[in-house]
C-alpha positions in Angstrom: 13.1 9.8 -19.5 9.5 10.9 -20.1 7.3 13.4 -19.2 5.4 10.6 -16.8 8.4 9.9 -14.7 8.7 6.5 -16.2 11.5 5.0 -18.9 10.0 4.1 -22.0 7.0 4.6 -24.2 4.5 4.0 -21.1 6.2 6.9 -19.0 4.0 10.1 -21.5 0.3 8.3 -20.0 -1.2 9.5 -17.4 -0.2 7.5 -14.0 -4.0 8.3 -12.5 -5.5 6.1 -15.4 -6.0 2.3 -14.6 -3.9 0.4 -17.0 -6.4 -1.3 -18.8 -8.2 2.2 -19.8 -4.4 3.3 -20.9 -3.7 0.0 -22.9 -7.1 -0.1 -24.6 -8.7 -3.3 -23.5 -10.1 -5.0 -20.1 -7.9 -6.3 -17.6 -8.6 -9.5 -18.3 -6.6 -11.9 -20.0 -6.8 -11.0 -24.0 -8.0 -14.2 -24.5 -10.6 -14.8 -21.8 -12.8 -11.4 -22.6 -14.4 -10.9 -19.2 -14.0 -7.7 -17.7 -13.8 -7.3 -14.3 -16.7 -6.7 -12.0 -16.8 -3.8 -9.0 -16.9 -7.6 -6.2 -14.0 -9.4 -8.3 -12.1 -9.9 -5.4 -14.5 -11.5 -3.6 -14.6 -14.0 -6.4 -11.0 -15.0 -5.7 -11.5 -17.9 -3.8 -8.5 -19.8 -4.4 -5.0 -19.0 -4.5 -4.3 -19.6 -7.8 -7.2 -17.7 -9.3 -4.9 -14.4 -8.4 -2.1 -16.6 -9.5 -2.4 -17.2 -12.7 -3.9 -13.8 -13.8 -1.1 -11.7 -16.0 0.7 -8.8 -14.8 -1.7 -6.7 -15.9 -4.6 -7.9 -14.5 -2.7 -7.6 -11.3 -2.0 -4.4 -11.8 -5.1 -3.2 -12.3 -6.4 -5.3 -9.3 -3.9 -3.2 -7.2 -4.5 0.4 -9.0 -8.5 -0.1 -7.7 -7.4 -0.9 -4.5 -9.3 -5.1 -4.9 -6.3 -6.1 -3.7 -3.3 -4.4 -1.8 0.5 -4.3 -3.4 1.5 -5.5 0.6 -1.4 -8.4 0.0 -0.3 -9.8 -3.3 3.4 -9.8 -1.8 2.5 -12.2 0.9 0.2 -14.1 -1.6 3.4 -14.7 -3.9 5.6 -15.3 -1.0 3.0 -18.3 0.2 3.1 -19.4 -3.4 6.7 -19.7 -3.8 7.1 -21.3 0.0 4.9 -23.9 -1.2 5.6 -24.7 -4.5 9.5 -24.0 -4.7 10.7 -27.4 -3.0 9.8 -28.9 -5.5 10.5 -27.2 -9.0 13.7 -25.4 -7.2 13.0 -22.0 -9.8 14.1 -19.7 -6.9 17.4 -19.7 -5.6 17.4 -16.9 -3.7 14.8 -15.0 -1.7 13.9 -11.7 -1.4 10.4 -11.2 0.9 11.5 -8.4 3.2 13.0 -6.0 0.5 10.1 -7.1 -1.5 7.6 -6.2 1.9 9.5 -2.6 2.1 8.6 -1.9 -1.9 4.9 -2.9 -1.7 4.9 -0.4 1.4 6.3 2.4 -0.6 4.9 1.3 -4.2 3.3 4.3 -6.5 -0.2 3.0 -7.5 0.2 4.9 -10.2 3.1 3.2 -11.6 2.1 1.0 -15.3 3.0 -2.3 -13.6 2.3 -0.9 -10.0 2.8 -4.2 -7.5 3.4 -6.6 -9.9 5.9 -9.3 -8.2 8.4 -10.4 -10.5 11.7 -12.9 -10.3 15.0 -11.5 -11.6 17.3 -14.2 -13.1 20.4 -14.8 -10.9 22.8 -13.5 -14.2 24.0 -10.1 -15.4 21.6 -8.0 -14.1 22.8 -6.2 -11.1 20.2 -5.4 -7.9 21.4 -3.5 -5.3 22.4 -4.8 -2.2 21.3 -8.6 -3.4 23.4 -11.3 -4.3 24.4 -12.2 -7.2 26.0 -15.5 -8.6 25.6 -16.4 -11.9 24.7 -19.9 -11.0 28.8 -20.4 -9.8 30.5 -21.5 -7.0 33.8 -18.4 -8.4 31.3 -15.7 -7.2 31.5 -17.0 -3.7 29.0 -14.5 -1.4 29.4 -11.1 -3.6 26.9 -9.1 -3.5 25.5 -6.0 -5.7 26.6 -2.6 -5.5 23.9 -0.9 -7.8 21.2 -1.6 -10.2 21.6 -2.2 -13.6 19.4 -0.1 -15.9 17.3 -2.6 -16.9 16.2 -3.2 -12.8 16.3 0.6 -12.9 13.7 0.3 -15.2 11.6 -2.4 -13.5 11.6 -0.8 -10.5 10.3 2.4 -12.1 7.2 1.1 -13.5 6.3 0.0 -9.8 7.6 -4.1 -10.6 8.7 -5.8 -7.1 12.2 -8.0 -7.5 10.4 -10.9 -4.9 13.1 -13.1 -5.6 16.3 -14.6 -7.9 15.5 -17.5 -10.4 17.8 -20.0 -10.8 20.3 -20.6 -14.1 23.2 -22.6 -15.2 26.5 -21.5 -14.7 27.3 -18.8 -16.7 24.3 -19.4 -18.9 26.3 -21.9 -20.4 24.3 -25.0 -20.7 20.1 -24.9 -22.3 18.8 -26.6 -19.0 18.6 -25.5 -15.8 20.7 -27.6 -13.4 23.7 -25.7 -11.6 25.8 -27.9 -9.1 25.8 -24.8 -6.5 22.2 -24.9 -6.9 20.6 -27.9 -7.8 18.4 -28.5 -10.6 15.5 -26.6 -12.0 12.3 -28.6 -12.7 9.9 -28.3 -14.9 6.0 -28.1 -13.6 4.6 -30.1 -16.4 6.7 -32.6 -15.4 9.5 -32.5 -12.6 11.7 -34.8 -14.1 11.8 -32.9 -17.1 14.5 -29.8 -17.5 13.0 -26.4 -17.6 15.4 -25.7 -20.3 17.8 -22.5 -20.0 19.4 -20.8 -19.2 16.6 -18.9 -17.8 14.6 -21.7 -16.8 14.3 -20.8 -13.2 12.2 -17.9 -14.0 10.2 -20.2 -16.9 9.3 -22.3 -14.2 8.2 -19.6 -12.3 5.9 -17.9 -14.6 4.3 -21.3 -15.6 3.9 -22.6 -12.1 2.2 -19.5 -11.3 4.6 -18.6 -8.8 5.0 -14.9 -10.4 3.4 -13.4 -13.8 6.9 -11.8 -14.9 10.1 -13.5 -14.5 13.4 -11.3 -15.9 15.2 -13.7 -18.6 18.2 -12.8 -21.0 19.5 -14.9 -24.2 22.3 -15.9 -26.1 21.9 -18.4 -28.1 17.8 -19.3 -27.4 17.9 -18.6 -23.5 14.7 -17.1 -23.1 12.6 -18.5 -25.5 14.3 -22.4 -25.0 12.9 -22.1 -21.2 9.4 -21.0 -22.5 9.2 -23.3 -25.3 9.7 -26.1 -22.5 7.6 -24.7 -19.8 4.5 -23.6 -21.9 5.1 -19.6 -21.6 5.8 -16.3 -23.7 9.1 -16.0 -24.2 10.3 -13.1 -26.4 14.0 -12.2 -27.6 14.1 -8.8 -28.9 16.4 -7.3 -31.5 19.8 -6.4 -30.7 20.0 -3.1 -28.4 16.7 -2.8 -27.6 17.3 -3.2 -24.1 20.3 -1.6 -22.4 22.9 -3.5 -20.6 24.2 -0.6 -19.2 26.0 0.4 -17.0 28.5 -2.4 -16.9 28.2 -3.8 -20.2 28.0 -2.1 -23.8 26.9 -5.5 -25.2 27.7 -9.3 -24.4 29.7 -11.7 -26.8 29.4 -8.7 -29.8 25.7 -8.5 -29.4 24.7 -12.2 -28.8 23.1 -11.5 -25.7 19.7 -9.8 -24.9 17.2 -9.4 -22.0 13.9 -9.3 -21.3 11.1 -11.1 -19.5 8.6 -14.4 -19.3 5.4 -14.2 -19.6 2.2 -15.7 -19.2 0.3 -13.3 -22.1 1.4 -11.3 -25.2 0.4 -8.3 -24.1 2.8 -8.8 -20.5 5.6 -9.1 -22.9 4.8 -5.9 -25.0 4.0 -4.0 -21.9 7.3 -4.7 -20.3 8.9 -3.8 -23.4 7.2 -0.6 -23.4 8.5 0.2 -20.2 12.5 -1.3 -20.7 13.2 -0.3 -24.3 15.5 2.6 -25.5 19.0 3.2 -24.8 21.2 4.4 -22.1 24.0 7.1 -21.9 26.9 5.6 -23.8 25.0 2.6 -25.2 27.0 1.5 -28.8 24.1 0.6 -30.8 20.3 0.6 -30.5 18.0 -0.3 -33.2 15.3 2.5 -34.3 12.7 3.2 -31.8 9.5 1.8 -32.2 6.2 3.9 -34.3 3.9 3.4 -31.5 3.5 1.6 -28.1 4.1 -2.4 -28.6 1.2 -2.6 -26.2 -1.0 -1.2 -28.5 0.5 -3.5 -31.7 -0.6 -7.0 -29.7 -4.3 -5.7 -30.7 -3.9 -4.7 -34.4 -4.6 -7.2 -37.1 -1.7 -7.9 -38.6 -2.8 -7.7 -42.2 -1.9 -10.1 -44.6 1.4 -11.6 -44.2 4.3 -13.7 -45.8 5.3 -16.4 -43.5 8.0 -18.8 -44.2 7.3 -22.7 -42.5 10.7 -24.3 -41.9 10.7 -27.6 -39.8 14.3 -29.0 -40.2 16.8 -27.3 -38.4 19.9 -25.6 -40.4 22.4 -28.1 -38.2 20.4 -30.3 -40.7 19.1 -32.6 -38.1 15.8 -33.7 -38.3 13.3 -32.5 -35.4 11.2 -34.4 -33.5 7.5 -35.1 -34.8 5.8 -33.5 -32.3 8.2 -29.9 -32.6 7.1 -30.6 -36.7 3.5 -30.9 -35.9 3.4 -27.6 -33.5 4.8 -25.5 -36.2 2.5 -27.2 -39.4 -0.2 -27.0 -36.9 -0.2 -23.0 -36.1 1.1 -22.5 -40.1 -2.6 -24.1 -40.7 -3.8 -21.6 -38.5 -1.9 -18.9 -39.9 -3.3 -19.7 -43.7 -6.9 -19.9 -42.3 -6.2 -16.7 -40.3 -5.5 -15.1 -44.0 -1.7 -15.2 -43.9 0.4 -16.6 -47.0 2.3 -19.1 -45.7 4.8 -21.3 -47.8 7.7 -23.7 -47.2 11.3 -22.1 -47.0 14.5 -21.5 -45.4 17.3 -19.5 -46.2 20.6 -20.6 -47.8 23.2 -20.7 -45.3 26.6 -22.9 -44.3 24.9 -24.6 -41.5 28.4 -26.4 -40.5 30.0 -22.8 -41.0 27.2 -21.5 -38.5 27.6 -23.6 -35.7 31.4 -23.7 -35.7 31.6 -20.2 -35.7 29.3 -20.1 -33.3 30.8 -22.1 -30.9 33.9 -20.3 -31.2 31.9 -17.0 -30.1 30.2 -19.0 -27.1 33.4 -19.9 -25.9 34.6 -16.0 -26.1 31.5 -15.0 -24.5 32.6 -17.9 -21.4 36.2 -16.8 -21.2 35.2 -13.6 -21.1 33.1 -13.9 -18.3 35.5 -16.1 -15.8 38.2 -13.2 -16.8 35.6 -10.6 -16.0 34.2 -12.1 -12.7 38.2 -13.1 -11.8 39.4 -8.9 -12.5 36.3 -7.5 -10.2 36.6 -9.8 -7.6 40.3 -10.2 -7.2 40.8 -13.7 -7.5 41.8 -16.5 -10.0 39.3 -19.0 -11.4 39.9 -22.9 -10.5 38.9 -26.4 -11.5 37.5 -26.3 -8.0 35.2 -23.4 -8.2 34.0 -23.8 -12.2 32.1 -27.0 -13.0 33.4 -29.8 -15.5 32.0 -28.3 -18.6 32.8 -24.9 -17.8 35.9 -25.8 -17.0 37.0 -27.4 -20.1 35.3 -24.8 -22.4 37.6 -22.1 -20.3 40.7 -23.7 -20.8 39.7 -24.3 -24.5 38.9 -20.1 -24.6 42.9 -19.6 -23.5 44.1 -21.0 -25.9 41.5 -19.5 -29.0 43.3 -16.2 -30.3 41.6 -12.9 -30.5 42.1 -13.3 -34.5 40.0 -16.6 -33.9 37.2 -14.8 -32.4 37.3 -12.0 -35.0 36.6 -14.6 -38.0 34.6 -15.6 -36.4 32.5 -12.9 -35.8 33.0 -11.8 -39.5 31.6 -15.4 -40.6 28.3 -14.6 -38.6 27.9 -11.6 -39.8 28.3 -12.8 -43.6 25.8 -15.3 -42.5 23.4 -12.5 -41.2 23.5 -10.8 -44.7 22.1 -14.1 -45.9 19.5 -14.1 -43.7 18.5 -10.5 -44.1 18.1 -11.4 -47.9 15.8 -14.0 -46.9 13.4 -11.9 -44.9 13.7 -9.4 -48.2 10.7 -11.7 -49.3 9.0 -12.7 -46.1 7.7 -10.7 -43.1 8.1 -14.1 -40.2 9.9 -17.2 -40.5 7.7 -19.5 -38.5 9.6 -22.8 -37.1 9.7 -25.5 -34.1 11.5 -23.0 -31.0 12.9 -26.2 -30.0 13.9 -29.7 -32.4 13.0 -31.7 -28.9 10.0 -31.6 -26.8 11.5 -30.9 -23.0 14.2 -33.7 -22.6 14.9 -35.3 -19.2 16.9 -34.1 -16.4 20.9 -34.8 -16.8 20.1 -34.9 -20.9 23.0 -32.5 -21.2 25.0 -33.4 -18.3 28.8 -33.2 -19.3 32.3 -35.8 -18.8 35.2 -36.4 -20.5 34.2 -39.8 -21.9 30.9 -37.8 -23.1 32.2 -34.8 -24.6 31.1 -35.9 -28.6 27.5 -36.5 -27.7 27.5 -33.4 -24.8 28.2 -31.2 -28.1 26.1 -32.7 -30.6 23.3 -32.5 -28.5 24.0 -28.9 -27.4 24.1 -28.3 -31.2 20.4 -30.3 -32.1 18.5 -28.8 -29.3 19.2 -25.3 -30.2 19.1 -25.4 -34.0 16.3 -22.9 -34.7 17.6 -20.5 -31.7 21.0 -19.2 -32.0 20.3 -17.8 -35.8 18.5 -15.1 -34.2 21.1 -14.0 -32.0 23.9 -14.1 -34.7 21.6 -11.6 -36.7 20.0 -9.5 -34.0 16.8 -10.4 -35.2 13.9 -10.4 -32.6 12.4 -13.6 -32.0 9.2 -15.1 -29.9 8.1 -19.0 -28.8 4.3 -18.9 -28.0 2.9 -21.8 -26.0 0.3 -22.9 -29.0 0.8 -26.4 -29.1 1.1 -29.7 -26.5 1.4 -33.0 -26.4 -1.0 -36.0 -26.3 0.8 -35.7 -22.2 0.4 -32.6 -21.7 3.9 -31.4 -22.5 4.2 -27.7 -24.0 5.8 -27.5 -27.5 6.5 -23.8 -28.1 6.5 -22.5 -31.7 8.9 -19.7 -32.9 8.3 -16.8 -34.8 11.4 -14.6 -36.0 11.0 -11.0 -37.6 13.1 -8.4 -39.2 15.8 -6.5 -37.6 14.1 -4.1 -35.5 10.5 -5.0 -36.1 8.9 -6.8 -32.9 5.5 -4.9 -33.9 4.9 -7.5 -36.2 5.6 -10.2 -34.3 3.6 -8.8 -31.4 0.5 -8.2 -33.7 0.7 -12.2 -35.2 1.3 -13.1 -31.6 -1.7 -11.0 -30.3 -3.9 -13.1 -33.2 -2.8 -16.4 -32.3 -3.3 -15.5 -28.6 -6.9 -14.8 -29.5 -7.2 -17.9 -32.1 -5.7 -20.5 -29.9 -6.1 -18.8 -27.0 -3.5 -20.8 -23.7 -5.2 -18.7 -20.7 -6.3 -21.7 -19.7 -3.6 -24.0 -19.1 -2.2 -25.0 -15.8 0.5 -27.1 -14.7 -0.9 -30.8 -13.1 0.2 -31.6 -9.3 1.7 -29.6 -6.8 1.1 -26.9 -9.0 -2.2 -26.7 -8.1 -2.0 -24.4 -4.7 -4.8 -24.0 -2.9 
C-alpha cells in the first residue's frame, strides 16, 4: 500500500490530477493524437463513440465530470443487453451491484468508472457467483474478494459483469456446455479462442474497455490474438493470486486483463502488480511506472523472427505473414531483427506439459470437490474434462515432479536464448480463429482432439513453462477481416520492454480504428 490509498505504482500520484496529466499524454487513444475539447461530450453522438474509447479516455471523461460514472454504467449495461445474444461473452450479470459502485465511485480513483468484465475463473468477488464454466460448482457463490478484485476495485474499476470460459480453462475456445458458446465479433461462427474468450469478445465488441483474463498455457493472449485485442501475460508473480492460491499448476498460471490499447494494459498493471502477504515468489519490482515505458523509444533492439512452432508444425500462411510483416516494421523502425529459435526437445516440451495440464485439472476438481463438500461425477464434468480427470488419478505425484523438473531444464534453455536477444517475435497463434466445435472432444476423436490442442497453442505455453512475460498485439488481419495477433515474449521480469516495442508499434500501425462488422455496430 501507497501513500495514495491505491495498490501499486499508481497509488504515490496525486488522486486530484486527471489521468492523462498524471500518465503524460492526452486522453485520447495513443494512436489517434486528438486531445479532447471542453464540448467532447456533446460530440458523442453515437453509442459506440463512448464505446470504443480505452479505459483511460473513460476515465478521464468521468474525472471532468463529461460524463457521469452512474451514466457510463447504464451506457455499458445497454451495450451488453444488445449485443450479448449474440456473441454470448457475458454469462452472468452484474447491473445493480455495478449501479451501487458508480453511486459511491472516488473520482479520484486512476481508473475511476471504468466498467470492466471479470472472467467467471479463480478470481473471487464477493457475494457473486462463481462457476468456472462447470456444472460441479452448482449455485456457489463468493465469500470475499480475491486480491487481485481488491485491487480493481481500488483504482475505482466497476466488476459490470462475468465473461464466459471453458470449463476449468481447459480447452483454447470458448464453448462451455453449462453455458453455451462464446462467439467471436469478427465473425460469430468463429471461436473467440480461450479460455478467456468471453472477456476478448467483450473488449473487441466494445461491450467494455477492460475485461479480467488469466493464462495457462496462452489463455489471454490466444483470446486476443483471435478477437483483434491487447492481450498481455506477465511474468510469473507479478500479480498475486492471493488469498486462496500461492500459485496455480507450479506457476503456469497468471492474471491480468484485455485491452483495447497498450497503454490500458500497462496502466492496469500499474495498479495490480506487487505481492501480497505470504505470496512464495514475485519477480523484482519494476524501475518506473509501466505507464510511463509504453511512451519511451525503445532503443535499438535484438529481436528474434521465429514462424514455425517448436511442436514442429508448420503455421498457417497468414499467422507467417503477420509476424514477417511487423518484423519488416520492426527493422524499418531501427530494430535488428534476425531469424532464430531456441534449441529445445519440442516432443519433451509438450509431453511434459501435458502431464502438468492435467495436474493443474485434477487439482482443481479435488479442490472445488474439498470446499464444497461433494464428489465430482461424469454427470457434472463434461467429456473431455472428464477423461483428463480420470487420467490425473492415476498420474503419480513423482510423475508430476519430472515433470516439472523437465520444464524447468527447458526454461534454462530458453533463458540462454534470450542471453542474446531482448524479444522473440512469433505468430501468437499457428491458426487464424478456427470454427466453432474445431476442438470439440469424443472418444472416437481423442487423437486429433490432442494434436490439435497441441498445434494451436505452439508458440503459447513456452512462456508459461519459463515465467516469461508475453504480449499478442492486433497488428495484422486478413484479406476478411479476421485479426491475426502477433506475439512478442521478453525476459524474465522485463514487461518494460515489451510495453515500450508495443507502445511503437501501436503508434506505427496504429489499430484504434478497427471495429467489429454487424451487430457490433450499436447505435
Amino acid at each position: 500500500m501507497t501513500s495514495g490509498g491505491y495498490p501499486g505504482h499508481l497509488g504515490g500520484r496525486n488522486p486530484n490530477t486527471p489521468l492523462a496529466v498524471q500518465l503524460g499524454y492526452d486522453a485520447t487513444p495513443a494512436t489517434a493524437q486528438r486531445p479532447f475539447q471542453p464540448n467532447f461530450r456533446q460530440r458523442i453522438i453515437r453509442m459506440q463513440e463512448l464505446a470504443f474509447l480505452d479505459a483511460t479516455a473513460q476515465a478521464y471523461l468521468v474525472r471532468n465530470k463529461e460524463i457521469s460514472a452512474t451514466e457510463l454504467i447504464e451506457l455499458t449495461i445497454a451495450r451488453i443487453e444488445q449485443l450479448n445474444p449474440a456473441l454470448n461473452a457475458v454469462v452472468t450479470t452484474l447491473y445493480d451491484r455495478a449501479r451501487a459502485a458508480a453511486r459511491q465511485v472516488e473520482v479520484g480513483a486512476p481508473l475511476a468508472g471504468v466498467p470492466m468484465v471479470l472472467k467467471d475463473l479463480v478470481a473471487e468477488c464477493a457475494g457473486t457467483p462463481l462457476s468456472e464454466g462447470s456444472r460441479f460448482l452448482g449455485e456457489y457463490v463468493s465469500s470475499h474478494d480475491s486480491e487481485l478484485v481488491r485491487r480493481f476495485h481500488q483504482v475505482g474499476l466497476i466488476v459490470i459483469a462475468k465473461s464466459n470460459t471453458p470449463e476449468f480453462a481447459l480447452m483454447p475456445t470458448t464453448e462451455p456446455s453449462r453455458f453455451g458458446a462464446a462467439h467471436n465479433p469478427w465473425d460469430t461462427r468463429l471461436s473467440t479462442g480461450g479460455s478467456s474468450g468471453g472477456s476478448a469478445a467483450a473488449v473487441a465488441a466494445g461491450m467494455v474497455a477492460i475485461g479480467h483474463a488469466n493464462d495457462g498455457g496462452g489463455s489471454i493472449r490466444v483470446p486476443a490474438s483471435c478477437c483483434g485485442v491487447v492481450g498481455l501475460k506477465p511474468t510469473r508473480g507479478r500479480n498475486s493470486l492471493g488469498p486462496d492460491y500461492g500459485d496455480v499448476a507450479s506457476g503456469l498460471l497468471c492474471e491480468h486483463v484485455h485491452t483495447r490499447s497498450v497503454r490500458d494494459t500497462a496502466t492496469v498493471l500499474d495498479a495490480t502488480a506487487g505481492p501480497a502477504p505470504g505470496d512464495p515468489y514475485w519477480p523484482a519490482p519494476p524501475e518506473c511506472l509501466y505507464a510511463d515505458e509504453v511512451e519511451r523509444e525503445p532503443g535499438c533492439l535484438r529481436i528474434a523472427l521465429s514462424t514455425r512452432p517448436l511442436t514442429g508444425a508448420s503455421a498457417h500462411a497468414h499467422c507467417v505473414a503477420g509476424a514477417e510483416s511487423v518484423a519488416r516494421l520492426c527493422e524499418n523502425l531501427g530494430h535488428e531483427v534476425f531469424e532464430a529459435a531456441p534449441e529445445v526437445d519440442g516432443e519433451r516440451l509438450f509431453k511434459a506439459f501435458g502431464i502438468r495440464w492435467i495436474g493443474f485439472l485434477t487439482w482443481a476438481v479435488k479442490d472445488w470437490a474439498r470446499r464444497l463438500g461433494r464428489e465430482p461425477s461424469e454427470d457434472l464434468l463434461e467429456p473431455a474434462t472428464w477423461r483428463m480427470y480420470a487420467n490425473g488419478l492415476q498420474q503419480t505425484s513423482a510423475d508430476y515432479l519430472l515433470a516439472v523438473q523437465d520444464l524447468q531444464r527447458i526454461s534454462r534453455d530458453i533463458a540462454g536464448f534470450f542471453e542474446h536477444i531482448d524479444v522473440w517475435l512469433t505468430p501468437t497463434l499457428a491458426q487464424p480463429p478456427v470454427p466453432l466445435g474445431y476442438f470439440d472432444y469424443t472418444p472416437n476423436r481423442r487423437a486429433t482432439h490432442l494434436e490439435r490442442l497441441g498445434e494451436y497453442t505452439g508458440f503459447t505455453l513456452i512462456a508459461n513453462t519459463t515465467g516469461q512475460p508475453a504480449i499478442s498485439l492486433p497488428l495484422h488481419w486478413t484479406d476478411s477481416g479476421l485479426p491475426i495477433g502477433v506475439q512478442l515474449m521478453g525476459r524474465y521480469g522485463d514487461e518494460a520492454t515489451l510495453l515500450r516495442l508495443a507502445g511503437q508499434l501501436e503508434r506505427a500501425k496504429p489499430w484504434v480504428g478497427r471495429r467489429p462488422p454487424g451487430s457490433c455496430q450499436a447505435t
